[in-house]
N, C-alpha and C positions, 0 to 999 in steps of 0.2 A: 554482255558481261555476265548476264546471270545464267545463259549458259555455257560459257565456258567453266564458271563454276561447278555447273553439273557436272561436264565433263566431269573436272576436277576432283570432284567429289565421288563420281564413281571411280573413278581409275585408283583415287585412295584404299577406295572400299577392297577391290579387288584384290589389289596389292596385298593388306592384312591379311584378308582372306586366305589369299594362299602363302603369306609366311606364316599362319597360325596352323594350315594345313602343314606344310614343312617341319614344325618345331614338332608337331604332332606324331608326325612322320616318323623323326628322329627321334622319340623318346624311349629305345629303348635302353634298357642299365642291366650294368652286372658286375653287381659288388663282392669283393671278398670280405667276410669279417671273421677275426681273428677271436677265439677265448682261452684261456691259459685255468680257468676257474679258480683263479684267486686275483684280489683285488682289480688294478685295471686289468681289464679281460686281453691286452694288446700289448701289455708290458712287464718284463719282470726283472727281477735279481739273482742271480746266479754266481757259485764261485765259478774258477775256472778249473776246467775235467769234468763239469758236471754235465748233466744234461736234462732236458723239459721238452714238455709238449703243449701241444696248443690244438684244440679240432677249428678247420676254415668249414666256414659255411659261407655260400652265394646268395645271395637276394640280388634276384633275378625280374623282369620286366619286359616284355617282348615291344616291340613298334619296332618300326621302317620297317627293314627286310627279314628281322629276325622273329621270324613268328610263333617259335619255341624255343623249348633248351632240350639238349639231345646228347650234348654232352660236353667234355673241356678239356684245352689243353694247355699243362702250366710250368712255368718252372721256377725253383726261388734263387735270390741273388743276395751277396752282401752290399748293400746298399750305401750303407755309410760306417767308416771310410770307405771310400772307392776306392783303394788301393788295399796291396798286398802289405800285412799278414793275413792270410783269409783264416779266421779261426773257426768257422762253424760246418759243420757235416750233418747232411741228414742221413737220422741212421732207421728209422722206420716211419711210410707210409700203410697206417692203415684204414681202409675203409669200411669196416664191419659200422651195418648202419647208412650208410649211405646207397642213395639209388643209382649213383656210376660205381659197377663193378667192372664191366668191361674194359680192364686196365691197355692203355696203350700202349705202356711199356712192360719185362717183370724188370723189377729195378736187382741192381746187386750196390750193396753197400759198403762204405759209407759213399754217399752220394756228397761231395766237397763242392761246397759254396765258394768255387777261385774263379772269377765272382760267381757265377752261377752253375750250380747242379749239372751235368751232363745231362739228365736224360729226362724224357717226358713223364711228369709226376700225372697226368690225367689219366679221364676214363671216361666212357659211353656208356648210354644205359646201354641193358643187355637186349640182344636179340628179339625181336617182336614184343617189346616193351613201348606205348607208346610215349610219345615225348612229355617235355613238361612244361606246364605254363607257370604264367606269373606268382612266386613264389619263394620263399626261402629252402633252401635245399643241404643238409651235410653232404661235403665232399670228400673229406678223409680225415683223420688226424694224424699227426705229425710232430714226429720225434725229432728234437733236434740238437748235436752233441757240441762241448765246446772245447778248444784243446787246452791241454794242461798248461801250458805256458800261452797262454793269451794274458796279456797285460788287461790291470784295472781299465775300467774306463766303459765310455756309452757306444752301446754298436746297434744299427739300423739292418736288418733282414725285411725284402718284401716280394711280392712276386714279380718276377721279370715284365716289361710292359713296354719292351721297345727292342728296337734288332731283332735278328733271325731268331731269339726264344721268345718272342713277343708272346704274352698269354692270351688264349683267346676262349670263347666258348661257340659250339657250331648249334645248328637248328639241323632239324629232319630236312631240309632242303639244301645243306653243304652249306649254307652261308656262314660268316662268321662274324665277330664281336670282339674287341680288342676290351681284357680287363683291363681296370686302370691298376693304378699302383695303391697297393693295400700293405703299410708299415706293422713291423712289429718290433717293436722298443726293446735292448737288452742293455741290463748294466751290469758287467764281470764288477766285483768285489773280490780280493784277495782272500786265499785259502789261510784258516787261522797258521800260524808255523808252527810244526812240531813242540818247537822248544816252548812254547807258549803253554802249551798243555802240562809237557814236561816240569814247570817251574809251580805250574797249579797245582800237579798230582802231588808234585814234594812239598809244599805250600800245606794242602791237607793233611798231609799224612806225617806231619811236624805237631800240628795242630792235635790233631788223635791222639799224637803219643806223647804231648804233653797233658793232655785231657786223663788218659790212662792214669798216669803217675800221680796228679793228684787227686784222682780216684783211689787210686792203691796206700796212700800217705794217710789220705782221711779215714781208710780201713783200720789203718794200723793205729792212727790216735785214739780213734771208739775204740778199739780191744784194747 
């Protein structure tokens, strides 16, 4: 009996062993985050026709096969609604600042989020540059337009993370990394209406020119 426990107890042992080797294995990550540089860094308010940007940076983690970062390749989608009207466009990627300049694509714009971008928004570092390890890194920033008739209301953009524009980032040995899904928050707010302004300008400008007059009244009672 007491040795079969042995057994027992080594075969456990082993076991952990090498699922603590595997988890191991498996830890590596590669996050997008998102800053807008005001308030939540991931979220904002926008009318509609207007447009914002936001710079992605990656925090980054190498384990199992992926034993640098070398470079990435990404694209954005409109996330929520999933359905058509697609109102957002991106209208410039730049990455002054950042160590991928070796763009994979040149983009022509606007790049339309129906649901996702056309073309490859990544980049590799450059030529005899060596790789990069465990780290946070800027990748670009990123312009992004809204259409003039996009209705009020809350809309989800993030990077694609599944299907043929699956995001991924590669190592100096070709492997690859599937990013996951990295949201960023918009809520259209309706553009004031003309008439709005209209009714203010004359609103003041009533006000002035009764302000005037008995300005001019009080003149004329002192003399």
């Amino acid at each position: 009996m007491n040795i079969m426990k042995k057994y027992l107890l080594a075969a456990a042992a082993t076991f952990l062993c090498s699922f603590a080797a595997v988890s191991s294995s498996s830890a590596q990550s590669a996050l997008f985050i998102y800053n807008d540089g005001s308030g939540t860094p991931n979220a904002g308010t926008y009318t509609a026709g207007s447009s914002f940007s936001f710079t992605i940076n990656i925090a980054f983690t190498p384990g199992g096969n992926i034993s640098n970062l070398e470079g990435l390749s990404y694209w954005f989608q409109q996330t929520s609604p999933a359905g058509s009207p697609f109102n957002f466009a991106i209208t410039l990627r730049d990455v002054t600042g950042s160590p991928f300049t070796d763009l994979q694509s040149n983009l022509t714009y606007p790049q339309n989020l129906s649901p996702s971008n056309p073309q490859d928004l990544g980049a590799l570092l450059p030529s005899g540059q060596s790789a990069l390890g465990a780290g946070t890194y800027l990748v670009a920033t990123i312009t992004v337009s809204i259409d003039a008739n996009a209705a009020p209301g809350s809309y989800t953009i993030s990077n694609t993370f599944s299907g043929g524009k699956t995001s991924v980032i590669t190592d100096s040995a070709g492997h690859t990394f599937a990013i996951p899904e990295a949201d960023y928050f918009i809520t259209v707010v309706p553009v004031p209406e003309p008439a709005t302004w209209t009714a203010g300008g004359l609103i003041l400008a009533g006000l002035l020119f009764t302000q005037r007059r008995r300005i001019s009244r009080l003149r004329r009672t002192a003399n």
